[in-house]
N, C-alpha and C positions, 0 to 999 in steps of 0.2 A: 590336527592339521586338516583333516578332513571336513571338520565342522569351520573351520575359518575360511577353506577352498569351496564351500557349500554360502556361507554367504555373500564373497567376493564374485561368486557367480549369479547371484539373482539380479534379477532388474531394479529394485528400489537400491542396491548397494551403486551398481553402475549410474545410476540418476545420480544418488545423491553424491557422488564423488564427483560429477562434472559439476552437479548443483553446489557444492561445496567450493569448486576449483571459481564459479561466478563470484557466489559471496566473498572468497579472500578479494578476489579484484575489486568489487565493489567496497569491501572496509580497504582496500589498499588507494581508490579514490576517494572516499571517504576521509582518510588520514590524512593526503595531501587538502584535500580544499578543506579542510576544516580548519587546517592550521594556517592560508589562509586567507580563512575567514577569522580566525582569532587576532592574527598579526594587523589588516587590514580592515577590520569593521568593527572587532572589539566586543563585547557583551551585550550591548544595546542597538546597532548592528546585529548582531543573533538572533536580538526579540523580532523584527521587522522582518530576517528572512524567515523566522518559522509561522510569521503572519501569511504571509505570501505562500507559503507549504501548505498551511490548512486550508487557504483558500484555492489554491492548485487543486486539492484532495478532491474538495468539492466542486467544481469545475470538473474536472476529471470523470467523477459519476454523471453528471448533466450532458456533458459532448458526448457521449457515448450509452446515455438514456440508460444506466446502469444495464446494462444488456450481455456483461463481459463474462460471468456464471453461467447465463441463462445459452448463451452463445457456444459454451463448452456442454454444458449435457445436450443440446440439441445435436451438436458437429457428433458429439457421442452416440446417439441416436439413429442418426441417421444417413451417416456416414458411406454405412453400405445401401442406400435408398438414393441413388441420382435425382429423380425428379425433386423429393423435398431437400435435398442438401442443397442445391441450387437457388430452388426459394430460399432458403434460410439465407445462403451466400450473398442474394441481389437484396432481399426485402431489407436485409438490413443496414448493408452497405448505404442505400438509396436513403435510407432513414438519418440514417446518420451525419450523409451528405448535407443533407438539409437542414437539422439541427446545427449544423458546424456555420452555414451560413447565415442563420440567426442569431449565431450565439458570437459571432464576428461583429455585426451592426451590434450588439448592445455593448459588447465592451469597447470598440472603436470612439462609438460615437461618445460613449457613457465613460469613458476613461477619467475623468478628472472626479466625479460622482466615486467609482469604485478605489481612486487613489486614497478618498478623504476616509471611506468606510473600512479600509486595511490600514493603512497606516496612521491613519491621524488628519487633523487640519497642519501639523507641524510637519507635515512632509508632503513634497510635489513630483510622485514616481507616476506620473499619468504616462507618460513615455512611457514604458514597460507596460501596461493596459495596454496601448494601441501595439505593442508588437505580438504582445500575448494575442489578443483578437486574431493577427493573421501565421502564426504557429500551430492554434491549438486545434483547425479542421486536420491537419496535418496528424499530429500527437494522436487525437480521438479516433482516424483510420490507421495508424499503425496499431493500436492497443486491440481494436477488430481481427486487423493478421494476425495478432498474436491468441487472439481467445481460440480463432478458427484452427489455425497449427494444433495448439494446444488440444482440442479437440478430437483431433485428427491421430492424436496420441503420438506425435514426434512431440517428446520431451525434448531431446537433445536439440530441437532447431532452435524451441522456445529458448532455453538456456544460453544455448549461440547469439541468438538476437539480444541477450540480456547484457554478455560480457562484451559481445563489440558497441554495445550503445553505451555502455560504462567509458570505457574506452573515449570513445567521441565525445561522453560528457565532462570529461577530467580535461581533452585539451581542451575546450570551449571556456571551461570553466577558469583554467589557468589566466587562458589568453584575457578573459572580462574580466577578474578579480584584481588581477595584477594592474593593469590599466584604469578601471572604473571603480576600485573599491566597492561599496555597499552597491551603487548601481549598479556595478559589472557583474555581483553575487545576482541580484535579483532577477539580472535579465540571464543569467545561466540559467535559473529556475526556467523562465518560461523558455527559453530557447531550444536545450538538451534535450529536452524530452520527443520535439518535432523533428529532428534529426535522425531519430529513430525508426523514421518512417520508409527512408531507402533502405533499410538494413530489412527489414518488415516486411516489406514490400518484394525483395529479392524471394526472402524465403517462400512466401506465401505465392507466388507467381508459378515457383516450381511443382507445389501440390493441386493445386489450382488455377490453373490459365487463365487469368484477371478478365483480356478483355473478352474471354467466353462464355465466363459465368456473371458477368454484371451484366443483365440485359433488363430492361422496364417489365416487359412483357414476364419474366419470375416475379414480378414484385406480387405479393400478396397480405392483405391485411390481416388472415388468420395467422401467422408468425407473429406478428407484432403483437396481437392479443397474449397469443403464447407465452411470449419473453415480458409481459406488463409486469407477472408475478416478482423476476427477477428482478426487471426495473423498480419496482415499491421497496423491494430490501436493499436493494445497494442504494437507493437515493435515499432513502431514510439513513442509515449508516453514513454514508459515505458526504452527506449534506448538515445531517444531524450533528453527526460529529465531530468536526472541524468548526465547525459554528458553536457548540459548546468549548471545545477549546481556546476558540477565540476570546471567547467570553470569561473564560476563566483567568487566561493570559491580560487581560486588558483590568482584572479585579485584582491581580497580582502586582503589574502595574504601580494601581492607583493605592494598595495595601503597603509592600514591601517596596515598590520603583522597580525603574525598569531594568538595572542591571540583576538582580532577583529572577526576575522574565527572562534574559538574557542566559541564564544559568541552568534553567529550569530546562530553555532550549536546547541546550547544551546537552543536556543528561539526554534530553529524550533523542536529540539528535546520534548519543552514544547507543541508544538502546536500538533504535533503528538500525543500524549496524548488523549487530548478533541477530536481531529480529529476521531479517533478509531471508537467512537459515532456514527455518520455521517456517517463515511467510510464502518464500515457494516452493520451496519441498511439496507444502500441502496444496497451492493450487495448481503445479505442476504433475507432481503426482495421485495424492490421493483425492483431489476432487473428483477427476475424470473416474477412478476406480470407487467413491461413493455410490457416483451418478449411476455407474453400470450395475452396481450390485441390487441382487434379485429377489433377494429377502433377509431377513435378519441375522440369521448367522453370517450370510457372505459382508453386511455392514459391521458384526462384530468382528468380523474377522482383521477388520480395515482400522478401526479402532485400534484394537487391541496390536495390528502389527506397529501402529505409531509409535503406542505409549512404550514398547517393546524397544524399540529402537531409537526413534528421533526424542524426547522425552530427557529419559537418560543421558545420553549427548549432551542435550542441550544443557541440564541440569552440572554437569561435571563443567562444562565448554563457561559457563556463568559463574561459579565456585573459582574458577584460576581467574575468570576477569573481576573479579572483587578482591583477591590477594593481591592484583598489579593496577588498583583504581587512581593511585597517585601518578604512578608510572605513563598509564595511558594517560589519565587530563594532560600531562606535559608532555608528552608525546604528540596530541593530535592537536591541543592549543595553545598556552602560554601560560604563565605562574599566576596572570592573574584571574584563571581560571579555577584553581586551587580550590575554593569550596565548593566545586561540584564534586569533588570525591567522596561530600559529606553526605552525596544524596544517593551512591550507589547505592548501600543496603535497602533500602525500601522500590527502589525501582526493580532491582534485581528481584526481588522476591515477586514482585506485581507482574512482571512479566514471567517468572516461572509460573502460578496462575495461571497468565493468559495464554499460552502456550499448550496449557493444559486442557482448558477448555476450547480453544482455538478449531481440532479438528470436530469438535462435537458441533461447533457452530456452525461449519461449513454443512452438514446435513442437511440445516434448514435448505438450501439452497440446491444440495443432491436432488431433494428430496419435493423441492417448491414448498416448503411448509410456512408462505406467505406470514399471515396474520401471527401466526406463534412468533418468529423472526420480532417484526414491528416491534411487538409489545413488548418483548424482552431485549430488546434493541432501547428503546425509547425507557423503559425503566430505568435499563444500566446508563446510561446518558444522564436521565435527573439524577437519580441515585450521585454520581461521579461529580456533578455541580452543585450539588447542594450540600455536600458533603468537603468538597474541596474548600466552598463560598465559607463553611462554618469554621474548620481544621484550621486555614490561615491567621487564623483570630489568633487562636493557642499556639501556634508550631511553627506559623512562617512558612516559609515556602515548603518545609518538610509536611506539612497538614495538606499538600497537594500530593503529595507523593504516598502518604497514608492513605489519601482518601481512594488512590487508584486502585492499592490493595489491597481495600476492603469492599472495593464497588467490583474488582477480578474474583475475589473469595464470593461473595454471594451470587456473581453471576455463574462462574464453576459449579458452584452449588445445585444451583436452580438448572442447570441444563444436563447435570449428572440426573438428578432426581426427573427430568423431561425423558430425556434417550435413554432410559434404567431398562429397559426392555431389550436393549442393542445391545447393553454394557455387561449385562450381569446374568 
């Protein structure tokens, strides 16, 4: 009793229980609109919104000059240091500002250009372009309040802003799906996310008093130097990656058709779900506690408390969702969804993988280990295309699903065999 009243008392147990209590609401919105989106848009429908998802991804890193990492170990830094917490607060703000208003004119003006490049010449979603343009400065300064909180080491605010923007995105999403079908899905994608930003904004105002720390006169150019490093790894990731996807998704396509594509979405749309977990557990909590650590034992120690705890979880938590993979596809979409149950076992294993290797990557990033990042960044990227390009030939769309598993195995590999000095 005492050893179960010892873990229910530490801080990673209390995070991950409100972080937990986010994720069920988030697969609990996830369940509603996914189903539908199965009722209402159907399979090929699916392919089109998870076109518009990859291309969100990468958008996402640009409006915010990948700076969202970079932005959590400085707030960690220098948190107890007013003068640079300040600059850090305005330089970036101001930056960001600016980007949002150019990145407005290109997709406004350029919307029909971007409709033809996501979805096809057989589709006319430029509408959604021009609303995207004036959401996404909105979206790119809420995501700011959140790296700064974050920073700042209130998990539970971040988490807070997580589950009431859940919330907002389920009825939004209701309200457009139900009514607009595939266009109502697409323009939830761009909408949801900028609604985020009074929620963001409440929090972030009570830590920091908006209009006293956004002033010109903080702006300085050595911040923005500082954060480049960040920005080169999350826009290579974060631009790379979705663009391969794309790529992939569009080969898929033109090999098996587009309900294949639509399926494919499907699964990965399933995996995103359980992934939530995992995904910020580790930039909620253990980034910030990466960042701070002071030498190699105190980063193995951060390791090793993952694999120790979140790991296992996750492992056991994936083992019951593959005994119930029928259950859930009818659950969250329709019967004629039914061969995606056929692609749990090889996702499921590709994400236990990436899961695995997942905190070891977040180092790069602790740690600014730029150029290392890049290149094993850009490796596992070809590696995952030229391998999925080849697999489809043999296996169908399952030769996409193997090739993630063996492009997760070698990059595990390769980043065990990089941080062996942290690890072991």
């Amino acid at each position: 009793m005492k050893f179960v009243k010892n873990i229910i008392q530490t801080q990673l147990f209390k995070i991950s229980s409100l972080n937990s209590l986010s994720v069920i609401l988030k697969i609990g919105v996830g369940l509603v609109t996914s189903k539908l989106l199965a009722v209402f848009v159907g399979p090929s429908g699916m392919a089109l919104v998870g076109n518009l998802r990859n291309f969100m991804t990468s958008l996402e890193s640009i409006s915010t000059l990948g700076f969202q990492n970079g932005i959590v170990k400085y707030v960690v830094e220098s948190k107890n240091d007013k003068s640079n917490f300040q600059k850090i607060i305005a330089t970036v703000f101001i930056s960001l500002l600016l980007v949002g208003i150019v990145l407005c004119g290109i997709l406004f003006f350029f919307a029909i250009y971007w409709s033809n490049q996501i979805f096809g010449a057989n589709y006319n979603y430029s509408f959604v372009f021009k609303v995207l343009a004036l959401t996404l400065p909105w979206y790119a300064v809420s995501l700011y309040f959140v790296a700064v909180i974050n920073g700042m080491g209130k998990f539970k605010k971040v988490i807070w802003i997580t589950i009431i923007g859940n919330v907002i995105g389920l009825l939004l999403s209701l309200i457009l799906i139900w009514n607009y079908k595939t266009l109502g899905a697409l323009l939830a994608i761009v909408v949801s996310p900028a609604l985020l930003f009074l929620v963001s904004f409440y929090f972030f105002n009570k830590e920091v008093p908006f209009l006293q720390a956004i002033r010109l006169r903080f702006f300085d150019f050595q911040i923005i130097k500082n954060l480049s490093s960040y920005s080169l790894m999350a826009l290579v990731s974060s631009i790379f990656g979705p663009l391969v996807f794309l790529a992939i998704r569009k080969n898929v396509i033109a090999i098996v058709g587009i309900d294949q594509a639509g399926y494919w979405e499907t699964m990965t749309r399933i995996s995103s779900y359980y992934m939530l977990f995992a995904g910020t557990i580790l930039s909620v909590y253990f980034l910030p506690k990466l960042a701070s650590a002071k030498n190699e034992n105190e980063t193995k120690a951060v390791f090793w408390s993952y694999y120790k705890s979140i790991l296992p979880l996750f492992i056991l938590g994936l083992t019951l969702i593959y005994s119930l993979r029928f259950f859930i596809v009818e659950l969250l979409f329709t019967k004629d969804f039914l061969p995606v149950a056929s692609m749990f076992f090889w996702q499921l294993i590709g994400d236990i993988l990436k899961v695995a290797f997942l905190i070891l990557g977040y180092q790069f990033f602790a740690k600014k280990l730029t150029v290392a990042f890049i290149i094993f960044e850009i490796a596992s990227l070809a590696v995952l295309y030229f391998l999925s390009n080849y697999l489809i030939h043999f296996f169908g769309i399952q030769g996409v699903l193997i090739a993630q598993v063996l492009d997760n195995l070698i990059y595990l590999l390769v980043l065990v065999v990089y941080f062996r000095k942290y690890l072991f």
